[in-house]
Gaussian input, Z-matrix of N, CA and C with variables (Angstrom, degrees):
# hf/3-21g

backbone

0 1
 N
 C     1     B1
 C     2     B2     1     A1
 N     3     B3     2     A2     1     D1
 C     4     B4     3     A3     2     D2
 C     5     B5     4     A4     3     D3
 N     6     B6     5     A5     4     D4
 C     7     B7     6     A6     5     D5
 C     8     B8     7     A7     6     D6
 N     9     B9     8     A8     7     D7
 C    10    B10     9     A9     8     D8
 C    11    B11    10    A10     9     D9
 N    12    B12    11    A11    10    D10
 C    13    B13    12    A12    11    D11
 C    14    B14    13    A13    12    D12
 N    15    B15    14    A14    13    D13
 C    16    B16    15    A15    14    D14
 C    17    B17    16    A16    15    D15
 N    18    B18    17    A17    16    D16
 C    19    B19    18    A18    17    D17
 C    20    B20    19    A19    18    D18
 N    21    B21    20    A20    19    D19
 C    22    B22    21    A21    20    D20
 C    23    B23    22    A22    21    D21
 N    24    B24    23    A23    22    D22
 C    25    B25    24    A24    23    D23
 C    26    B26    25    A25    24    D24
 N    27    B27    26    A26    25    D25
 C    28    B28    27    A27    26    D26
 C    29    B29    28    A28    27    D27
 N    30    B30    29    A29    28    D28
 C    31    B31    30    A30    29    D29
 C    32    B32    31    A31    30    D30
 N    33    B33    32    A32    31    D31
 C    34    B34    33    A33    32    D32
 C    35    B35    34    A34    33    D33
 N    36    B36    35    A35    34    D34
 C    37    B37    36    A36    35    D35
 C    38    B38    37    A37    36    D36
 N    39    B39    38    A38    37    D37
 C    40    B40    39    A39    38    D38
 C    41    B41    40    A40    39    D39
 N    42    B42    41    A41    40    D40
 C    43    B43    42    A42    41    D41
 C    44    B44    43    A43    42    D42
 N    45    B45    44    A44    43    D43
 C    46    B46    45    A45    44    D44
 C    47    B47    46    A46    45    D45
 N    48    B48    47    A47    46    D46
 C    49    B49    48    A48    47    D47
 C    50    B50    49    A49    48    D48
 N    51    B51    50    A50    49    D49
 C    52    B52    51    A51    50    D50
 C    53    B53    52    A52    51    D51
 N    54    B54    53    A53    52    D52
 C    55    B55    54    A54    53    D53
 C    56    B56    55    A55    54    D54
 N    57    B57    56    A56    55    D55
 C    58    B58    57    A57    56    D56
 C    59    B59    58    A58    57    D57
 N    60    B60    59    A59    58    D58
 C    61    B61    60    A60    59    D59
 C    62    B62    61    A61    60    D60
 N    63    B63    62    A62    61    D61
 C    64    B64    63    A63    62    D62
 C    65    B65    64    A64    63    D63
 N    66    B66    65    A65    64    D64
 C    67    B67    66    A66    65    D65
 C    68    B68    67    A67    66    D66
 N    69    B69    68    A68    67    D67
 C    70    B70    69    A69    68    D68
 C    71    B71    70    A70    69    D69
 N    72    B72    71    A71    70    D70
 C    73    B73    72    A72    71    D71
 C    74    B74    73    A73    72    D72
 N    75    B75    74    A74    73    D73
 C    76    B76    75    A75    74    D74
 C    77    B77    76    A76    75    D75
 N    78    B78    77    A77    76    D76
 C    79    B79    78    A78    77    D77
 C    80    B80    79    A79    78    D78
 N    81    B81    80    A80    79    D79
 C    82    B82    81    A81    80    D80
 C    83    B83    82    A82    81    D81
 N    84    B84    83    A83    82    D82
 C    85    B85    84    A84    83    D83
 C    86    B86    85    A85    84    D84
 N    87    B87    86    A86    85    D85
 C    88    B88    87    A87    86    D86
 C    89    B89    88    A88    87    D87
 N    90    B90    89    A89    88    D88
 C    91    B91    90    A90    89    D89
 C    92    B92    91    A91    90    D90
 N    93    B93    92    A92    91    D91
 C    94    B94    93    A93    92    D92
 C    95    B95    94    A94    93    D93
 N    96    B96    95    A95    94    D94
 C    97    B97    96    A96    95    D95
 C    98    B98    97    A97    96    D96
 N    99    B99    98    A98    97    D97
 C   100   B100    99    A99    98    D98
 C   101   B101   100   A100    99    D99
 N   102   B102   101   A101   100   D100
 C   103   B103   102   A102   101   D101
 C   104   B104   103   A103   102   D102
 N   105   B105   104   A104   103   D103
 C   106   B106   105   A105   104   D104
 C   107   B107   106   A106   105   D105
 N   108   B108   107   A107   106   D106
 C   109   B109   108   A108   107   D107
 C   110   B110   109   A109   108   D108
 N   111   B111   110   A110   109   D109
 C   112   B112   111   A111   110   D110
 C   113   B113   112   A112   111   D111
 N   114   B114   113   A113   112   D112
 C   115   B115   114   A114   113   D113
 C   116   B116   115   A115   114   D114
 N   117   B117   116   A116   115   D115
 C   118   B118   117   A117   116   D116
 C   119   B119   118   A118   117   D117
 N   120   B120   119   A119   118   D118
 C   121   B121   120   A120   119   D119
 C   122   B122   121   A121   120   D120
 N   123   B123   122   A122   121   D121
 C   124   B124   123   A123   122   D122
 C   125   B125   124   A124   123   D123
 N   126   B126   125   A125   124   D124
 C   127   B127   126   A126   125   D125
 C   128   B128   127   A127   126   D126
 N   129   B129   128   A128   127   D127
 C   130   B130   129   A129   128   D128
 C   131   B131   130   A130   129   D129
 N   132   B132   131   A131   130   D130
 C   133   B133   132   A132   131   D131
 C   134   B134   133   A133   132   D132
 N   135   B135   134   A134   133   D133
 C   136   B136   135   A135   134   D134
 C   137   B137   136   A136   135   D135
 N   138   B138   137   A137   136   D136
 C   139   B139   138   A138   137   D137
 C   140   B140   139   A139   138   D138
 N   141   B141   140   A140   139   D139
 C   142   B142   141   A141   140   D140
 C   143   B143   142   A142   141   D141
 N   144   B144   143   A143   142   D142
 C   145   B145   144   A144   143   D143
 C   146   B146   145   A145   144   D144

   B1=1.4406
   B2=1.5336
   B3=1.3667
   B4=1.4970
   B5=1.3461
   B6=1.3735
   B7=1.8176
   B8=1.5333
   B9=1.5528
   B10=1.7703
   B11=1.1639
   B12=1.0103
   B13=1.3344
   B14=1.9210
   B15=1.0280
   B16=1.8331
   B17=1.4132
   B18=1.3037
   B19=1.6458
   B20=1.6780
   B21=1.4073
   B22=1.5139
   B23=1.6030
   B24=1.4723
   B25=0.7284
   B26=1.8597
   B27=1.5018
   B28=1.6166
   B29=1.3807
   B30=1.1310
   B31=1.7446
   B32=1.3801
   B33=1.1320
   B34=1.0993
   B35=1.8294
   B36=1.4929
   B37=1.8096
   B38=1.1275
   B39=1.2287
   B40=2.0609
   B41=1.8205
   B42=1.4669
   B43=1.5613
   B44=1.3499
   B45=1.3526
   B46=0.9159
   B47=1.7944
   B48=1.3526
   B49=1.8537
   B50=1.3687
   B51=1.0829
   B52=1.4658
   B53=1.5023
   B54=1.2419
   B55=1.5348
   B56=1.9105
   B57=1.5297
   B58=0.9559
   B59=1.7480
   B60=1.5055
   B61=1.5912
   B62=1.3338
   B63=1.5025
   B64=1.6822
   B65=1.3368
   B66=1.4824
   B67=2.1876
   B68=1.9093
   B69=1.5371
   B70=1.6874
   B71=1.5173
   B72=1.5294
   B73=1.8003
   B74=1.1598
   B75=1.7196
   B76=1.1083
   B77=1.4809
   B78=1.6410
   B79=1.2597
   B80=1.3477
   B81=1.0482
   B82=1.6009
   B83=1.9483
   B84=1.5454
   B85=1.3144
   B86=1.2540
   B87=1.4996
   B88=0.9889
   B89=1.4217
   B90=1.0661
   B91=1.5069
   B92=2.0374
   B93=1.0430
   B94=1.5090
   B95=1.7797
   B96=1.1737
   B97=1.3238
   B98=1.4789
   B99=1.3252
   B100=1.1122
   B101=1.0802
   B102=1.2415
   B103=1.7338
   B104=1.8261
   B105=1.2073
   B106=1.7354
   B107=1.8483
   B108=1.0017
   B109=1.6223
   B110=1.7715
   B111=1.1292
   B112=1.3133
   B113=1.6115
   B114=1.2974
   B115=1.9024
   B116=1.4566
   B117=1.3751
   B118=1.8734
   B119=1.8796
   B120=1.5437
   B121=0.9834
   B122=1.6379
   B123=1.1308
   B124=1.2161
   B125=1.8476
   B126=0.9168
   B127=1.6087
   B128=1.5593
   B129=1.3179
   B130=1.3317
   B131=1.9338
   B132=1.1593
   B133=1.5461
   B134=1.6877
   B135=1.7551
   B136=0.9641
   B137=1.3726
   B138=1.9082
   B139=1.1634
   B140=1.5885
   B141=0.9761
   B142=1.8153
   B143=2.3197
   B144=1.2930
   B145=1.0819
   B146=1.2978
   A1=110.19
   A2=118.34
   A3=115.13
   A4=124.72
   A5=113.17
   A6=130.01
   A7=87.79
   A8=111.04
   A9=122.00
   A10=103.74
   A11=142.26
   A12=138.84
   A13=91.54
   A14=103.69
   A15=115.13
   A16=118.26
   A17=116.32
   A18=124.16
   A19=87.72
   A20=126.07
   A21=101.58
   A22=95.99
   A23=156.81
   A24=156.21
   A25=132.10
   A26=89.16
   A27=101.16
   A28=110.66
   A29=130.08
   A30=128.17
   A31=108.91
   A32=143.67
   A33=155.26
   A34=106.05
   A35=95.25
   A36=103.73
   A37=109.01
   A38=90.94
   A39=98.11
   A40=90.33
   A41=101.06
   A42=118.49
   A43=102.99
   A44=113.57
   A45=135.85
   A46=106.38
   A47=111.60
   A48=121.59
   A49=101.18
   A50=152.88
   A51=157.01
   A52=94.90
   A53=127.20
   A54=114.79
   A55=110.89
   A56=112.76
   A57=114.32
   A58=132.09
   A59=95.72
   A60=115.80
   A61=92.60
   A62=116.57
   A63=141.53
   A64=114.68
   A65=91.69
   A66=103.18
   A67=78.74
   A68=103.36
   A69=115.90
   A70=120.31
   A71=101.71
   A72=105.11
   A73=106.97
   A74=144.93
   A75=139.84
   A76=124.49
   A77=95.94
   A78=134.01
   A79=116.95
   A80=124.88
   A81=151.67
   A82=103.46
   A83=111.89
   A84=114.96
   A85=111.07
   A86=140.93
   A87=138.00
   A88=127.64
   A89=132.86
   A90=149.12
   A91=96.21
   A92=111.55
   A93=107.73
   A94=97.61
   A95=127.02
   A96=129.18
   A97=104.85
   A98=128.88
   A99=111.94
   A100=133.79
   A101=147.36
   A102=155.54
   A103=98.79
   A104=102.94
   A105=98.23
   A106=93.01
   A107=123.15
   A108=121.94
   A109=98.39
   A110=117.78
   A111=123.81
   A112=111.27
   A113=101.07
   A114=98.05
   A115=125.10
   A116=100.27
   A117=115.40
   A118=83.73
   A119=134.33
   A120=113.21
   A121=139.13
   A122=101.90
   A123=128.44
   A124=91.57
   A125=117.22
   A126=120.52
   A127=99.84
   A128=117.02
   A129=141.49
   A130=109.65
   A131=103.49
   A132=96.47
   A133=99.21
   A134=119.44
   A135=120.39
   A136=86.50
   A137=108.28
   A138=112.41
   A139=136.61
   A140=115.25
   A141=98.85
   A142=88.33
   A143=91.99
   A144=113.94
   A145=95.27
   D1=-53.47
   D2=158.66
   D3=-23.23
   D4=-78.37
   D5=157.32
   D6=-1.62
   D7=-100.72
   D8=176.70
   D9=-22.34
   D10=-93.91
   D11=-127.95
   D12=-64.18
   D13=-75.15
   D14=162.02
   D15=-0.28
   D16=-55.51
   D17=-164.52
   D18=-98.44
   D19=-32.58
   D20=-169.38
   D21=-87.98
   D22=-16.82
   D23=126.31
   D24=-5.77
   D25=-64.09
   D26=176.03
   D27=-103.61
   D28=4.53
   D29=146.46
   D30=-98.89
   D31=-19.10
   D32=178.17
   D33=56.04
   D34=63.32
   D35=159.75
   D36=-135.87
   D37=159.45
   D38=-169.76
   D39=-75.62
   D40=171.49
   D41=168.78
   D42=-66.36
   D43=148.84
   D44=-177.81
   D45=-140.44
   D46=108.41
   D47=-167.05
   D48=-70.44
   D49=125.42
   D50=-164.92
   D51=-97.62
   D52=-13.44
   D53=177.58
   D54=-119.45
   D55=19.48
   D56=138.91
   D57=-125.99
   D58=152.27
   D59=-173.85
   D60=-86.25
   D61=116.50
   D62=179.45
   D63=-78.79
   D64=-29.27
   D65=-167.42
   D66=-76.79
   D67=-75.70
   D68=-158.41
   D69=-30.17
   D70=-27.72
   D71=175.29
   D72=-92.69
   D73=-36.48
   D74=147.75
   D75=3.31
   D76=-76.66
   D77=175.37
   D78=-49.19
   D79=-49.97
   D80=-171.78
   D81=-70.91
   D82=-50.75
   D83=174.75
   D84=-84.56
   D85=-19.50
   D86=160.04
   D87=-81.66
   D88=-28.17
   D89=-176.67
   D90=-38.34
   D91=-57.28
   D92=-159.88
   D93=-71.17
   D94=-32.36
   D95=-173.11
   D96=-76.77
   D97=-59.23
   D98=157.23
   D99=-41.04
   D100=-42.88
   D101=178.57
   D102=-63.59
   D103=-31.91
   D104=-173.63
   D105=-79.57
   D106=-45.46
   D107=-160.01
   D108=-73.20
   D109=-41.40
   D110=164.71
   D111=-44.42
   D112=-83.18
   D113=172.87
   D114=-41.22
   D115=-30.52
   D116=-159.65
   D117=-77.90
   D118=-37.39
   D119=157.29
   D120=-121.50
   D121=54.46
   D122=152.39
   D123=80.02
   D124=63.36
   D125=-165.68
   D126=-99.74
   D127=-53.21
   D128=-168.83
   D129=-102.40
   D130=137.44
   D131=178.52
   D132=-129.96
   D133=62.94
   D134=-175.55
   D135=-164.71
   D136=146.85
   D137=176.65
   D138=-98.69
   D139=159.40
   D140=-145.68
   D141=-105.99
   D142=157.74
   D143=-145.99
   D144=-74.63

């Protein structure tokens, strides 16, 4: 854990989890907000589930 903390320290980037997908949860918390702004302007002419 040292190691970690060490390298994000002296490169100065946050952690980054190698066994999670960053885009896929993005996507996942955004998905319903998008589908509403879409309908909200008439983007889609189908009703959402």
């Amino acid at each position: 854990m040292l190691y970690v903390i060490y390298h994000m320290f002296t490169r100065k980037e946050p952690y980054k989890d190698p066994n999670v997908n960053l885009e896929e949860l993005m996507v996942k918390k955004n998905a319903s907000k998008w589908m509403r702004r879409l309908k909200k302007y008439h983007e889609l002419n189908f009703e959402l589930a």
